[in-house]
C-alpha atoms as a printed R data frame, in Angstrom:
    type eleno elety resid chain resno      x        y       z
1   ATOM     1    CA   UNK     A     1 12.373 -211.453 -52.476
2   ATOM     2    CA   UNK     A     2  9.917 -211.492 -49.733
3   ATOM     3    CA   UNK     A     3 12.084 -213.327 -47.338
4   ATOM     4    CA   UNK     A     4 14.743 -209.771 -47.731
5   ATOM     5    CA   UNK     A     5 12.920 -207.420 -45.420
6   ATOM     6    CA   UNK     A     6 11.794 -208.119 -41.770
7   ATOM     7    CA   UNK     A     7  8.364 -209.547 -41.273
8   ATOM     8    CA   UNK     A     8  6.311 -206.312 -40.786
9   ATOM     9    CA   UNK     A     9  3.957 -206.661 -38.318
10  ATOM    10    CA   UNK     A    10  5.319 -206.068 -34.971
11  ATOM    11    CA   UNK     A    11  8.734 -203.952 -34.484
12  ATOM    12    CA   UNK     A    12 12.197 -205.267 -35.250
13  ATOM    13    CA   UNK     A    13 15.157 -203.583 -37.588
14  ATOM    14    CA   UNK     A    14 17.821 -206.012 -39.875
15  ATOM    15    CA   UNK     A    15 20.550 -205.429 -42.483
16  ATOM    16    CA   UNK     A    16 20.918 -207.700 -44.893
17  ATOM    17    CA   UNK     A    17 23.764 -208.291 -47.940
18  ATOM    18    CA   UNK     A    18 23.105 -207.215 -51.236
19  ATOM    19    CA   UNK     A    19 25.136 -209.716 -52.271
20  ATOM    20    CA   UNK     A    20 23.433 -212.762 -50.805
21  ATOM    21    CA   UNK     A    21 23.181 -215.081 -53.571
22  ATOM    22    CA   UNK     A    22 22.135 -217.980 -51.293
23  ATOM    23    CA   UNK     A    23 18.103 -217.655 -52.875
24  ATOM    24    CA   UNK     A    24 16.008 -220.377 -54.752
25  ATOM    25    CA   UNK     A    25 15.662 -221.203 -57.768
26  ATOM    26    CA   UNK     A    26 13.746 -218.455 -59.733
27  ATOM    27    CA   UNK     A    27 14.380 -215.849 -56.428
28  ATOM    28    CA   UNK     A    28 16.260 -212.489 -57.186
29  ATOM    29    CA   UNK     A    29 17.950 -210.831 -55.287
30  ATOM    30    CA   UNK     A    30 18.435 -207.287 -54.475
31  ATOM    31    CA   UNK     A    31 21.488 -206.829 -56.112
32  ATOM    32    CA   UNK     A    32 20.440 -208.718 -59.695
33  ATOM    33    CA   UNK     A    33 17.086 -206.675 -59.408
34  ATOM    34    CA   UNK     A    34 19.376 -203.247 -58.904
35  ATOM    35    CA   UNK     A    35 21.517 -204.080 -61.712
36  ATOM    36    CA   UNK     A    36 18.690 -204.456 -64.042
37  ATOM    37    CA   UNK     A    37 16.481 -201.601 -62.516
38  ATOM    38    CA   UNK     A    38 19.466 -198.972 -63.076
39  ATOM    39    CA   UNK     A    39 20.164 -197.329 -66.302
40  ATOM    40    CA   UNK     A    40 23.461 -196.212 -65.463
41  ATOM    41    CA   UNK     A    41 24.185 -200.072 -64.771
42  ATOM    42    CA   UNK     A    42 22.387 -201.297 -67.816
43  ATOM    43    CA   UNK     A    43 24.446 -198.435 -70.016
44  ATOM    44    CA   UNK     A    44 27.816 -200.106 -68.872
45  ATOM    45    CA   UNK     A    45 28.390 -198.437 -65.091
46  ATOM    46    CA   UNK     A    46 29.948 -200.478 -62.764
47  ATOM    47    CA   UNK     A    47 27.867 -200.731 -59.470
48  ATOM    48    CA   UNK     A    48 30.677 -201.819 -56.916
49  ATOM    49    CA   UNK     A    49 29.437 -203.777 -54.038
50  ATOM    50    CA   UNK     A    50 31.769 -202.314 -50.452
51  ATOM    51    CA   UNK     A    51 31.877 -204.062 -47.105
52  ATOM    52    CA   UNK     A    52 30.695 -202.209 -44.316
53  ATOM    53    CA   UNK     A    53 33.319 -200.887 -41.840
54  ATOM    54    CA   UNK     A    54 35.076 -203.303 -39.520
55  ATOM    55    CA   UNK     A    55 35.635 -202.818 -36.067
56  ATOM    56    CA   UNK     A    56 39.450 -202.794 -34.851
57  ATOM    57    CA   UNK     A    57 40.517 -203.289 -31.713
58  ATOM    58    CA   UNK     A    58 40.067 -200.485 -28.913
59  ATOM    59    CA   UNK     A    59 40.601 -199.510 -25.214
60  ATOM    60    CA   UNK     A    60 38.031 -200.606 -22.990
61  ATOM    61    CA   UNK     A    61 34.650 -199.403 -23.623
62  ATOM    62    CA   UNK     A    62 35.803 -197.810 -26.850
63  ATOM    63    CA   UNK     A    63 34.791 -198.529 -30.222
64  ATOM    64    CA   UNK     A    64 36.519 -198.119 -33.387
65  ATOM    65    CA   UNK     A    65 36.030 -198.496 -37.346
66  ATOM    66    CA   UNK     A    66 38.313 -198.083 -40.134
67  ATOM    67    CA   UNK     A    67 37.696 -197.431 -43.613
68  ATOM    68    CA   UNK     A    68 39.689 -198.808 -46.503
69  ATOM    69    CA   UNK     A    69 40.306 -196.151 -49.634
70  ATOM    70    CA   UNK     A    70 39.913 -198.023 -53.042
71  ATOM    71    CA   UNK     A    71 40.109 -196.644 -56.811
72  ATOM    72    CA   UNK     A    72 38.128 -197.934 -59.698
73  ATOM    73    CA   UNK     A    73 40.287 -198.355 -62.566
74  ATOM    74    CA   UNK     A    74 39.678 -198.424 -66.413
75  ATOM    75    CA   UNK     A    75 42.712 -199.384 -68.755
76  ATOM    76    CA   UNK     A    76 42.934 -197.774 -71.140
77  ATOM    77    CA   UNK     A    77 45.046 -198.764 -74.755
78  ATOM    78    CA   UNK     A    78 49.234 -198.195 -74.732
79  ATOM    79    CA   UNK     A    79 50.756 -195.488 -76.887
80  ATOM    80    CA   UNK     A    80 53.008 -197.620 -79.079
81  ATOM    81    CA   UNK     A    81 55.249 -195.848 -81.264
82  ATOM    82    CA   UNK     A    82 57.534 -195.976 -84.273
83  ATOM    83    CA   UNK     A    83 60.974 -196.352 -82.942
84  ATOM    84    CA   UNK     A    84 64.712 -196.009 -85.290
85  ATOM    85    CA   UNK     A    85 67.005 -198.532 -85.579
86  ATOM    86    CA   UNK     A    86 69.322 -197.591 -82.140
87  ATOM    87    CA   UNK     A    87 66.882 -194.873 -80.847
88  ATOM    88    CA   UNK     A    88 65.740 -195.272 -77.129
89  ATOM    89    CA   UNK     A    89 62.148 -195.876 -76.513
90  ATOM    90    CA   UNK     A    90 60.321 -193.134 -74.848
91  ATOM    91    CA   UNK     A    91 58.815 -194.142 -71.434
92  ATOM    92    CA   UNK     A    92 55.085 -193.433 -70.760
93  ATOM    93    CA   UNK     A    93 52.737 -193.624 -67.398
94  ATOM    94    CA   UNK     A    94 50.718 -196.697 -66.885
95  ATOM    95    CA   UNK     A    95 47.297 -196.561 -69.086
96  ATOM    96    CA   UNK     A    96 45.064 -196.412 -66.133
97  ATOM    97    CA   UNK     A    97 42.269 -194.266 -65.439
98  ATOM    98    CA   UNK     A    98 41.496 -193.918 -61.911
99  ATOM    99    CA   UNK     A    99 38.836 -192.668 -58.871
100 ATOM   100    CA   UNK     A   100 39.499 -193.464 -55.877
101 ATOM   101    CA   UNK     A   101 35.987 -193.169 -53.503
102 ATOM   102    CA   UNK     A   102 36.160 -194.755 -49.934
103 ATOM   103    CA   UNK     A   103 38.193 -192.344 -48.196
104 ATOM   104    CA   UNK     A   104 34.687 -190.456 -47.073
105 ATOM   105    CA   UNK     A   105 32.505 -193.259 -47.963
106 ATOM   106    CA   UNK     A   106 29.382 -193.803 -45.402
107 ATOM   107    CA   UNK     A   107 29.728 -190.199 -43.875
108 ATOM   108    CA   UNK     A   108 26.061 -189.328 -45.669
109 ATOM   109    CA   UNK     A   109 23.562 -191.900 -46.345
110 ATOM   110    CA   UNK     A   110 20.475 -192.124 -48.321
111 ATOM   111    CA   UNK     A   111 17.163 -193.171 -46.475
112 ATOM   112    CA   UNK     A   112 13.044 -194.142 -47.506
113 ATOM   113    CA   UNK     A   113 10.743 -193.712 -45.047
114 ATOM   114    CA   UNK     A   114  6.978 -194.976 -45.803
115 ATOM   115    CA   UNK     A   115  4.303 -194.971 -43.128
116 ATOM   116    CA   UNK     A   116  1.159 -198.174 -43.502
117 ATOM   117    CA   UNK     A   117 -1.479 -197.324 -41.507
118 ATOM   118    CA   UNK     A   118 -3.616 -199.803 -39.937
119 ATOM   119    CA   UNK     A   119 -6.257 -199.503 -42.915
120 ATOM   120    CA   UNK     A   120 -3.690 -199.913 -45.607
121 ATOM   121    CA   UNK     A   121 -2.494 -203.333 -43.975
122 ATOM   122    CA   UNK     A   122 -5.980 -204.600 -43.746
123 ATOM   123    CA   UNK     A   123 -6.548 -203.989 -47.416
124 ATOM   124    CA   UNK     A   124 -3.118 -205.944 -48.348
125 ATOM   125    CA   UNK     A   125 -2.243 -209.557 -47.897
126 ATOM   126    CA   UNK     A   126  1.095 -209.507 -45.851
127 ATOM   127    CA   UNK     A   127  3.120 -211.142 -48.633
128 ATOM   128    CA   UNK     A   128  1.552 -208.696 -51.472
129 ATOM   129    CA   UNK     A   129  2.099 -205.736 -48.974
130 ATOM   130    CA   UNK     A   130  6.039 -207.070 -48.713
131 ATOM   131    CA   UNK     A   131  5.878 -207.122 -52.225
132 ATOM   132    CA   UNK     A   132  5.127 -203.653 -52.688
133 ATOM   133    CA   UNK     A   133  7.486 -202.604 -50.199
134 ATOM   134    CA   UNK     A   134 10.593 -205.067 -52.008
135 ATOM   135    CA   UNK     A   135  9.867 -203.200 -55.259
136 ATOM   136    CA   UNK     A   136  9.534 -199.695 -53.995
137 ATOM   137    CA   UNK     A   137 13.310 -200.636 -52.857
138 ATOM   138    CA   UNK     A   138 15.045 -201.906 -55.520
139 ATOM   139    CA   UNK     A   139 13.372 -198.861 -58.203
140 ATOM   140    CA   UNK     A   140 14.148 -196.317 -55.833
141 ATOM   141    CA   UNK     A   141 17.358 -197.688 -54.765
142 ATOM   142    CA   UNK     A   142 18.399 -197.758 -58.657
143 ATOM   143    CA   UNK     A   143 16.788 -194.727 -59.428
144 ATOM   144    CA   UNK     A   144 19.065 -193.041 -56.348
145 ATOM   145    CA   UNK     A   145 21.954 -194.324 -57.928
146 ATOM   146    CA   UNK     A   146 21.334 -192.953 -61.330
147 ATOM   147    CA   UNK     A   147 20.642 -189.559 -59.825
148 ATOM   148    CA   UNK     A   148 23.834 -189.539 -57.804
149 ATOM   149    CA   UNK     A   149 26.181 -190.793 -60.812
150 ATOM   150    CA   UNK     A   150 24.483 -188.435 -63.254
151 ATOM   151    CA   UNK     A   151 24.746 -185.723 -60.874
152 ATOM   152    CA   UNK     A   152 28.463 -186.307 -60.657
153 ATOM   153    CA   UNK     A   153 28.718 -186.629 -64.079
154 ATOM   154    CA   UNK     A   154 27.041 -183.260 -64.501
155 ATOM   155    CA   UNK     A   155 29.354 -181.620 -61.976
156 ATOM   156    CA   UNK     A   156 32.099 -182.432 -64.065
157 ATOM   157    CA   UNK     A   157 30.716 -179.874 -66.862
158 ATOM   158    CA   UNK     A   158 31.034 -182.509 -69.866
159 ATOM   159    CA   UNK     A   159 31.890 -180.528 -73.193
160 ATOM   160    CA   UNK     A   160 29.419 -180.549 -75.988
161 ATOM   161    CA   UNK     A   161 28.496 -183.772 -78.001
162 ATOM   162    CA   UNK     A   162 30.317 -184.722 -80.814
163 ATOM   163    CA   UNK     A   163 31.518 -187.294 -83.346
164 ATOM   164    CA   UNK     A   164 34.658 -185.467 -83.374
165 ATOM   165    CA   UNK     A   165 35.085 -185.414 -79.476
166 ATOM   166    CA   UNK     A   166 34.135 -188.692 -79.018
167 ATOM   167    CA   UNK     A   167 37.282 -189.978 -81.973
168 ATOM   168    CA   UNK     A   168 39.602 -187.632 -80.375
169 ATOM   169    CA   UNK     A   169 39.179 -189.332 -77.010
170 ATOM   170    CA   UNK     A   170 39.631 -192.598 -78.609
171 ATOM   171    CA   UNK     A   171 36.228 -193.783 -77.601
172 ATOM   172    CA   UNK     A   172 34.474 -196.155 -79.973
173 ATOM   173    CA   UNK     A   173 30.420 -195.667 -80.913
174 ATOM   174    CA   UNK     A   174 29.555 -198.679 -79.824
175 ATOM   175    CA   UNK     A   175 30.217 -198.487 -76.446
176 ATOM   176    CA   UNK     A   176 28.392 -195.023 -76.315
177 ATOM   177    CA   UNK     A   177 24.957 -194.687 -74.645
178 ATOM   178    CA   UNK     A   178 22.899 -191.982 -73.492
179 ATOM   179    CA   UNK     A   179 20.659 -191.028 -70.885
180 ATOM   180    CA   UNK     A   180 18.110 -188.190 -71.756
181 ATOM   181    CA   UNK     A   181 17.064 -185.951 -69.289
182 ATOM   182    CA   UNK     A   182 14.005 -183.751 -68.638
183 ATOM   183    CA   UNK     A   183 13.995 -181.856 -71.222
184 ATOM   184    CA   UNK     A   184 14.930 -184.496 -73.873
185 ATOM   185    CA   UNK     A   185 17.576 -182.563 -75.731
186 ATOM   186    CA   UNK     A   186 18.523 -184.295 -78.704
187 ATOM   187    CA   UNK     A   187 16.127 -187.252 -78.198
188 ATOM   188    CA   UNK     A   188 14.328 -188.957 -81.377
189 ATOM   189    CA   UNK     A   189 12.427 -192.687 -81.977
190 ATOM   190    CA   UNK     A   190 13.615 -193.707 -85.344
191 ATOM   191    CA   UNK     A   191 11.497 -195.785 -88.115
192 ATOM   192    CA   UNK     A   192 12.728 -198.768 -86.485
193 ATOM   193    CA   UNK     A   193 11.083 -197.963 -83.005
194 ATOM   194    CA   UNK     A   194 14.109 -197.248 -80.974
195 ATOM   195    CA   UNK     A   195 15.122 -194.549 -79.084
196 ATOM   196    CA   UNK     A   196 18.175 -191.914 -79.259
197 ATOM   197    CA   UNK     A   197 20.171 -189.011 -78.424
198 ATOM   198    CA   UNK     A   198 22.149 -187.855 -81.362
199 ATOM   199    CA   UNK     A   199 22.468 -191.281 -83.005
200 ATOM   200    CA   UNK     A   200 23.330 -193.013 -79.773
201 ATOM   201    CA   UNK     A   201 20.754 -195.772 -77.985
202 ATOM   202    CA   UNK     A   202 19.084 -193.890 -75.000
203 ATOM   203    CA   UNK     A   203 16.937 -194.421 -72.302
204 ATOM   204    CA   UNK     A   204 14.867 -191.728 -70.567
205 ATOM   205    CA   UNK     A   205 15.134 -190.196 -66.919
206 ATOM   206    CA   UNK     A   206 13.546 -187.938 -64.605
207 ATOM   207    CA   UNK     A   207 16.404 -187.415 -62.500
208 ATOM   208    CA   UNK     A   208 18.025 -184.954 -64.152
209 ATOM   209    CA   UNK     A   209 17.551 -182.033 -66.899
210 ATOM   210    CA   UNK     A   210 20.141 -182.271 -69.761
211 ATOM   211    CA   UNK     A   211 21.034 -185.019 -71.943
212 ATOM   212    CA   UNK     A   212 24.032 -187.274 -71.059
213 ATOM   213    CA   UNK     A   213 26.013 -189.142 -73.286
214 ATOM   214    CA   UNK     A   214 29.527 -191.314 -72.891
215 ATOM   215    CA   UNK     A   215 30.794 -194.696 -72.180
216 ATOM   216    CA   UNK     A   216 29.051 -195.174 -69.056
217 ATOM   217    CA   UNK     A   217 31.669 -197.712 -68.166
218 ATOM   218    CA   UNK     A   218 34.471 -195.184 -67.474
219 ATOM   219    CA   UNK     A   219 31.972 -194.805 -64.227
220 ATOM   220    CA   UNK     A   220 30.806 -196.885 -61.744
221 ATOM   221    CA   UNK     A   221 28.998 -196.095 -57.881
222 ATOM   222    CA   UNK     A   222 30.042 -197.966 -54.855
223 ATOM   223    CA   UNK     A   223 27.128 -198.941 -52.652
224 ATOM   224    CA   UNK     A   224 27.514 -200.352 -49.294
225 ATOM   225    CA   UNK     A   225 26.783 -204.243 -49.097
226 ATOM   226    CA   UNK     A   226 24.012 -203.633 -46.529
227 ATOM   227    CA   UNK     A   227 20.697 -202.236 -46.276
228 ATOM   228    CA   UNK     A   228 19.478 -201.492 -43.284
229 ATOM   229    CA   UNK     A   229 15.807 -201.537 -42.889
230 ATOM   230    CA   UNK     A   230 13.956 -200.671 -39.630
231 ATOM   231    CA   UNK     A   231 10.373 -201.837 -39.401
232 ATOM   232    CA   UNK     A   232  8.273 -200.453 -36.091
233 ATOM   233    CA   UNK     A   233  5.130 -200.150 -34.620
234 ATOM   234    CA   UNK     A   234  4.939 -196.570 -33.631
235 ATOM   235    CA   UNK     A   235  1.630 -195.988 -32.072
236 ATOM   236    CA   UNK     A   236 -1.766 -197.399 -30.591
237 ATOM   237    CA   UNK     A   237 -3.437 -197.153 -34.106
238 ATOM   238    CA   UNK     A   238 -1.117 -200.192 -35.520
239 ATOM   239    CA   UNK     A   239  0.650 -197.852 -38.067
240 ATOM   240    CA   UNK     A   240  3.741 -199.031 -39.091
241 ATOM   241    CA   UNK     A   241  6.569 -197.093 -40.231
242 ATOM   242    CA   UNK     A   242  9.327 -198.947 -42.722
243 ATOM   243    CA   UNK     A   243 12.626 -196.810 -42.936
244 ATOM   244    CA   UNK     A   244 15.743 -198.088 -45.145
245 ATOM   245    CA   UNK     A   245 19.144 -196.376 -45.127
246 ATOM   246    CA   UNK     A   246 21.245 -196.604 -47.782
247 ATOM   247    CA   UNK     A   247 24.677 -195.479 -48.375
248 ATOM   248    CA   UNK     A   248 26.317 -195.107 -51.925
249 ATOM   249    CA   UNK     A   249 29.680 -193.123 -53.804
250 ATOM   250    CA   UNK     A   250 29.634 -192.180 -57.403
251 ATOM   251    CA   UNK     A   251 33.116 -192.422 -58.969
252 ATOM   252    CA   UNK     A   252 34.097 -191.359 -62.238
253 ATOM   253    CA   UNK     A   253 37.836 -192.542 -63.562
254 ATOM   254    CA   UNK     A   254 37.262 -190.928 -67.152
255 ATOM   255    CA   UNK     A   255 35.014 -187.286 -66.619
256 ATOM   256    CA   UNK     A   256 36.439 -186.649 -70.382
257 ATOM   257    CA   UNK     A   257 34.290 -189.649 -71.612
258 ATOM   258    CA   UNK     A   258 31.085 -187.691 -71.141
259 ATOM   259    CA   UNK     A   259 29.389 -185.229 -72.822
260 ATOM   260    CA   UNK     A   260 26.236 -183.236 -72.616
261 ATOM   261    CA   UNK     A   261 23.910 -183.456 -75.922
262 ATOM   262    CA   UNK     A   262 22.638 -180.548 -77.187
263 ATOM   263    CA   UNK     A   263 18.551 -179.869 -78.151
């Protein structure tokens, strides 16, 4: 992933697609390495990939962008029902579960700023120093998003854990997983090595305190296509300072679908 970020010595700024599949053989890329890194991706969130704004025509000297509201959508099963011989059949909404995010999406952005001084970049190898850079990205990229979806989820105020909530919202167990916070309410490693929250397979986090669990896929976080990362050369001393900004939008279509596990 080395060929991602600028080369660093010297001072220039790029942004870059997250999307870019275009790598060799045996390359990631930043979004595969994203999608792996984050566990509300790996427990069944959908990480949606938006174009930046596009510029639409203006009067002279004058600029403008335009932003294009989506929804994320999760259908959901139809409510058939037993109908009489010459009865009508009652009519019922579309299944869909929806969140619609664009309409403010890239008024607040997330940024990483790390400053190399001229000693640090004499003790690194260029490509080993990109290295570290490339994976300080992608884990705290992923970890931003986690934060930011579980936060949402959070501000929702999920109702307790249950079997019995879960069946009533017609989820099924095996799409249930669980992120334990902090405090690691409910969390236990059974005989067979792996780790839960209340029966369901869980994965640990610092980002939050309490215990999450739902079916993750009822959420998703849009993240803008670009990075934009700024490398410069700030004084006579040869530091260099490496700042990426970020922009991302949890949405949640189904806030029912989550709950928070108890200790």
């Amino acid at each position: 992933m080395s060929d991602l970020l600028p080369a660093l010595p010297g001072t220039s700024a790029r942004a870059f697609s997250l999307r870019d599949l275009q790598r060799p053989a045996g390359e990631a890329t930043y979004s595969a390495a994203i999608l792996a890194e984050s566990l509300v991706a790996r427990a069944g969130a959908k990480i949606i990939f938006m174009p930046p704004p596009e510029p639409v025509p203006g009067g002279e000297n004058i600029q403008a962008f335009y932003k294009r509201p989506s929804r994320y959508q999760v259908v959901t099963a139809a409510n058939f029902a037993a109908v009489a011989d010459g009865a009508d059949v009652a009519s019922s909404a579309l299944p869909l579960l929806s969140a619609e995010f664009g309409a403010e999406y890239g008024d607040a952005s997330d940024a990483w700023r790390v400053e190399i001084s001229r000693a640090d970049q004499r003790n690194m190898q260029e490509d080993d120093l990109e290295f570290v850079i490339n994976q300080a990205i992608v884990r705290g990229y992923a970890k931003q998003i986690d934060k930011r979806v579980l936060s949402t989820v959070i501000a929702t105020t999920p109702g307790a854990w249950s079997l019995a909530a879960a069946a009533a919202h017609g989820l099924r167990f095996g799409e249930l997983r669980a992120v334990i916070g902090s405090t690691a309410a409910g969390a236990a490693v059974g005989a067979d090595g792996v780790l839960r929250a209340a029966g369901i397979a869980a994965e640990l986090t610092d980002v939050v305190t309490p215990t999450i669990a739902g079916a993750f896929y009822r959420a998703g976080c849009a993240v803008e296509e670009e990075l934009r990362v700024l490398v410069e050369r700030r004084d006579v001393q040869g530091t260099l300072v490496v700042t990426v900004f970020a922009t991302m939008q949890p949405v949640i279509a189904d806030p029912d679908a989550f709950f928070t596990v108890a200790a």
